[in-house]
C-alpha positions as CSV (number, residue, x, y, z in Angstrom):
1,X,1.6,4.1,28.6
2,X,-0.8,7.1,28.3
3,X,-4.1,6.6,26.1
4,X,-2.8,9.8,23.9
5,X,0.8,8.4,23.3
6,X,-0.8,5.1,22.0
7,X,-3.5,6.8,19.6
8,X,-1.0,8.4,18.2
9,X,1.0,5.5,17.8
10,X,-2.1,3.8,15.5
11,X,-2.4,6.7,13.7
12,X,1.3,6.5,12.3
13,X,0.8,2.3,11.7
14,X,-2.4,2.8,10.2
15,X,-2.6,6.3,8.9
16,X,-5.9,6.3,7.1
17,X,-8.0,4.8,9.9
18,X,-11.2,5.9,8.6
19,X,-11.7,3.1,5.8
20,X,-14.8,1.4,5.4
21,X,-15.9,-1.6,8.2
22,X,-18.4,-3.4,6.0
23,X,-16.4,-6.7,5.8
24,X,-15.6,-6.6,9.6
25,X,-19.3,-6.2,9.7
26,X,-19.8,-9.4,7.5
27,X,-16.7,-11.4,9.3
28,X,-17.7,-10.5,12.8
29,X,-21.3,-11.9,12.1
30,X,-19.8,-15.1,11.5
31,X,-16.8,-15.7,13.9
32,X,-17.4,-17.9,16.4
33,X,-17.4,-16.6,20.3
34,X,-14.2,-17.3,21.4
35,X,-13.6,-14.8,18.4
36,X,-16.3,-12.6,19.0
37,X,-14.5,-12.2,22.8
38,X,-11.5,-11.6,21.2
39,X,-12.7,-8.9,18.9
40,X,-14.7,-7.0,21.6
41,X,-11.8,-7.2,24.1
42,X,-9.3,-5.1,21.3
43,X,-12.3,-3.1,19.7
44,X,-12.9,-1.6,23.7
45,X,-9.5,-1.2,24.4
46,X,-8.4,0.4,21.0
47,X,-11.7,2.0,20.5
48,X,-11.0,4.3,23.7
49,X,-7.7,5.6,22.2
50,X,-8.9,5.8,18.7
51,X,-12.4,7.7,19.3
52,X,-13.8,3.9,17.8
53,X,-11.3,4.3,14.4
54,X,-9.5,1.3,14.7
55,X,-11.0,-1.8,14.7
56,X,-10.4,-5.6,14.0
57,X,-11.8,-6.9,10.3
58,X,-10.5,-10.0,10.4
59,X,-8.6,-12.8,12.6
60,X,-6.5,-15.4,11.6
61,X,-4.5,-17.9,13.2
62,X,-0.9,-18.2,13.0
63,X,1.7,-20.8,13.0
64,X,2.7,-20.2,16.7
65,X,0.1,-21.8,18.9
66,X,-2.0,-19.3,20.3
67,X,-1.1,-16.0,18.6
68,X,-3.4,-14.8,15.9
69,X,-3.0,-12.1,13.7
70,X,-5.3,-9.2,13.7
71,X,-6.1,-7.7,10.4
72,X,-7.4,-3.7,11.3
73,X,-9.9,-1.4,9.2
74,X,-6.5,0.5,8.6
75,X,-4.7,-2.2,6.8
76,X,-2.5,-2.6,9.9
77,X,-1.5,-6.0,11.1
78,X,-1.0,-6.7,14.7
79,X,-1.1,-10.0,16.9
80,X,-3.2,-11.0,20.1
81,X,-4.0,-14.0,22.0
82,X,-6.4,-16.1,22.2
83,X,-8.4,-13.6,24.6
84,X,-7.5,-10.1,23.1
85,X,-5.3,-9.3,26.5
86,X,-2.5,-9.3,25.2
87,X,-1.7,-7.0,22.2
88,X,1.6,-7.4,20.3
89,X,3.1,-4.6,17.7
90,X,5.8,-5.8,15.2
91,X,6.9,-8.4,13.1
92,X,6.6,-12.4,13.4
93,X,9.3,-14.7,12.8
94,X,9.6,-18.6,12.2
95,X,12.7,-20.1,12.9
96,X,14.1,-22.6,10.6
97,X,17.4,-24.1,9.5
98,X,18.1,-22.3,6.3
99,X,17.4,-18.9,8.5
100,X,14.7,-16.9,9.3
101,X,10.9,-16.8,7.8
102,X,9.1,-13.1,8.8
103,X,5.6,-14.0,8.8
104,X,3.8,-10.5,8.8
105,X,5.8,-9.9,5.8
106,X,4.0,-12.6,4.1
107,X,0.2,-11.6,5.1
108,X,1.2,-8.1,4.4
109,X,2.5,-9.0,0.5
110,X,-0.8,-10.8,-0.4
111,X,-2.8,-7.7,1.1
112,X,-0.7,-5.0,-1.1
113,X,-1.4,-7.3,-4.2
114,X,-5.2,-7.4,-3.3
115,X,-5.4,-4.0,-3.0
116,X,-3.6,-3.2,-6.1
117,X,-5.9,-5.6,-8.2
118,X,-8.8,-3.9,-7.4
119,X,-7.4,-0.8,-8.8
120,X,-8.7,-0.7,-12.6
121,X,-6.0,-0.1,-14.8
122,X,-8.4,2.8,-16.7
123,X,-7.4,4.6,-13.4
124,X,-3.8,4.4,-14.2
125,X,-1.1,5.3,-16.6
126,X,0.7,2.4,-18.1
127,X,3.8,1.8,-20.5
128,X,3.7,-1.7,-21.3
129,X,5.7,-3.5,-24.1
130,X,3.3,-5.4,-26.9
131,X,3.5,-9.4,-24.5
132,X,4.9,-8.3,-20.9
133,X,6.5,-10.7,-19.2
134,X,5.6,-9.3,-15.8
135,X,4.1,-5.9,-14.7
136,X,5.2,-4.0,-12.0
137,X,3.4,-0.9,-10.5
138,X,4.6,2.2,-9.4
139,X,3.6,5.0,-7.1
140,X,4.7,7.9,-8.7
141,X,5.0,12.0,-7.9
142,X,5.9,14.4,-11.1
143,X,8.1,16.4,-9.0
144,X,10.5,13.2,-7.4
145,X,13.9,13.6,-8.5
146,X,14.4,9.2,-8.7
147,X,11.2,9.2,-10.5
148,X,11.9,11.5,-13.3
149,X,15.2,9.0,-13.4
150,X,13.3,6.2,-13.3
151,X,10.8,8.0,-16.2
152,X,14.1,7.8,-17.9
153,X,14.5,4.6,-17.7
154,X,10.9,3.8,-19.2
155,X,11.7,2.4,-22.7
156,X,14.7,0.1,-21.3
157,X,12.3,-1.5,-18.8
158,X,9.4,-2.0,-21.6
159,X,12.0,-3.8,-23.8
160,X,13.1,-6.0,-21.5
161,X,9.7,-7.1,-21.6
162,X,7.9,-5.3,-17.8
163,X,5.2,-3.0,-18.2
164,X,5.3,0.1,-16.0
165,X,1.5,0.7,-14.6
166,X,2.0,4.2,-12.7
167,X,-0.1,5.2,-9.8
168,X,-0.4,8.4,-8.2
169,X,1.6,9.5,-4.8
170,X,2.6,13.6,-4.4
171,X,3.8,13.7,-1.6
172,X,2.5,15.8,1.3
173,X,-1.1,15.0,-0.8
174,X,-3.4,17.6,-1.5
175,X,-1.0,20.7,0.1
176,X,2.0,19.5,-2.1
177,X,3.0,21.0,-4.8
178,X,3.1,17.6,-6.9
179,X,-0.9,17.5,-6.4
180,X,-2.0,20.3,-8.4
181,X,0.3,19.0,-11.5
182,X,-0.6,15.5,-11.3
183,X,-4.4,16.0,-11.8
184,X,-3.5,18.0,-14.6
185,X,-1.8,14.9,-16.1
186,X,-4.4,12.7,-14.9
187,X,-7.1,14.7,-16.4
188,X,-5.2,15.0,-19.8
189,X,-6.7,13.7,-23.2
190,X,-3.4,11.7,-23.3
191,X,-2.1,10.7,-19.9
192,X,0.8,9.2,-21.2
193,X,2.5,12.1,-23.1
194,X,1.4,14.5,-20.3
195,X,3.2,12.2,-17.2
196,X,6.3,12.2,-19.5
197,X,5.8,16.1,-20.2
198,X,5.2,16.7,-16.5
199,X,8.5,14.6,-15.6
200,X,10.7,16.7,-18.2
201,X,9.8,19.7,-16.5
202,X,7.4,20.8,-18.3
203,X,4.6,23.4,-17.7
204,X,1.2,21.9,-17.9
205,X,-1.9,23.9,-18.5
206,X,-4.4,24.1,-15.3
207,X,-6.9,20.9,-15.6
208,X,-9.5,19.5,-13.5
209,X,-12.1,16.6,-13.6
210,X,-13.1,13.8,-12.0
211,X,-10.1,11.6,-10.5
212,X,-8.5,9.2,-8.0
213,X,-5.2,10.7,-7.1
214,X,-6.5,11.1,-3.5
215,X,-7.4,7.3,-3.7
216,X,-4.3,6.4,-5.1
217,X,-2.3,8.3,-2.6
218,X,-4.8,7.3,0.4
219,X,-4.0,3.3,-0.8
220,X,-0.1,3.8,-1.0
221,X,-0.4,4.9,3.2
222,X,-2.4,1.9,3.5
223,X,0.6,0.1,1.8
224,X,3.1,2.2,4.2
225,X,4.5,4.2,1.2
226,X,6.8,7.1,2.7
227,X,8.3,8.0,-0.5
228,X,8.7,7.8,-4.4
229,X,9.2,5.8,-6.5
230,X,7.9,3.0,-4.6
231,X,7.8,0.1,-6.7
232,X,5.1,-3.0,-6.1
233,X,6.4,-6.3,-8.2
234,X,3.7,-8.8,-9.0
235,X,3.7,-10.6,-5.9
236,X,2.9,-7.7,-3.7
237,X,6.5,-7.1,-2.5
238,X,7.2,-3.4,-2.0
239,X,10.5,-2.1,-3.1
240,X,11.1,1.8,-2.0
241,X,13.2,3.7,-4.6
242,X,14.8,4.0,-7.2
243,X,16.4,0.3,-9.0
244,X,18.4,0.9,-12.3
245,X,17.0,-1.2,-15.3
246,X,19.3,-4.2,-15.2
247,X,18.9,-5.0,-11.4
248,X,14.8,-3.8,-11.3
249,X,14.7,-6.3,-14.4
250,X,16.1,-9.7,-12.6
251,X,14.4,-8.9,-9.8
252,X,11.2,-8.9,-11.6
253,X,11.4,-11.5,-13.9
254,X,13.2,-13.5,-11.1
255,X,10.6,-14.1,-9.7
């Protein structure tokens, strides 16, 4: 396997390799050495095919003896042994009698609902009923055909008691054509009536300020968004696409 084919293999798990390493800073000062060898032994290896991008932040053992999972600076989650030899890509599964248990999946849903609760909601745009049951959070571009539907759908989802907290995601990022319109609705006086205006079709005049639909669009490739809407329920599960009310609603207040 070439050292080229497998950067760019990282780059498309991880996409946005170039996050901060503060807390594998702080966690690496503390692991203990069988750790520390494990950390160094991936960091070398996957330092030389990622010019030093990707590296491990945290470590944490797994219920298969002798596999740990390998949280990266990208968000990424891989798995290793004991020694950092041995690198594994892909999902881990536990048996058991009622079927099958996917592990990653697990670790990843706790990470996406971190990440989403350090978001302050002043950075997003919500429709939320007077006492929500639940609230869900959406990645949203102005220009997506199944979220203008979804859009639709807004009132109907509010009253069956699920607020809607939006987030931004134009696709293609700053060279779409979403991007341009979707500061101008995040930099309107009223954010609200200028997402719904903007998902009618509507012409919106020219706006800039200071805003985070880069970050928001940087944290839903950390997430592994491809496209919109993608919806987060409260537990961190991701759920790509568009749901109609009645089946988005049991699933959310299924849970």
């Amino acid at each position: 396997m070439s050292g080229s084919w497998l950067f760019k293999g990282f780059k498309k798990l991880g996409l946005a390799v170039g996050f901060s390493f503060a807390s594998f800073v702080v966690h690496a000062a503390e692991a203990p050495e069988w750790e520390q060898t494990l950390r160094n032994a991936i960091n070398t290896s996957l330092g030389a095919v990622t010019q030093g991008q990707l590296q491990v932040q945290e470590v944490r053992e797994t219920q298969m003896p002798g596999l740990y999972e390998l949280i990266m600076s990208s968000g990424e989650i891989l798995l290793s042994d004991r020694t950092g030899q041995f690198l594994i890509t892909g999902e881990l599964y536990m048996t058991q009698a009622q079927g099958l248990t996917n592990l990653t999946a697990q670790t990843r849903q706790v990470q996406v609902k971190d990440w989403i609760a350090g978001v302050p909601e002043d950075q997003m745009i919500i429709f939320s009923p007077e006492n929500p049951q639940a609230t869900i959070t959406v990645f949203t571009d102005v220009d997506c055909t199944y979220c203008r539907r979804l859009h639709h759908d807004i009132e109907a989802i509010n009253e069956r008691g699920i607020a809607v907290r939006y987030m931004a995601y134009p696709r293609g990022g700053a060279e779409s054509t979403a991007y341009p319109k979707m500061i101008s609705v995040w930099c309107a006086p009223d954010r609200k009536v200028a997402l719904t205006q903007a998902k009618n079709g509507q012409n919106l005049p020219d706006r800039d300020c200071q805003n985070t639909v880069l970050n928001h669009h940087a944290l839903g490739n950390r997430i592994g968004i491809t496209g919109t809407p993608a919806i987060i329920l409260p537990d961190g599960t991701l759920v790509p696409g568009y749901m109609e009310v009645d089946r988005l609603s049991a699933l959310v207040l299924g849970q």
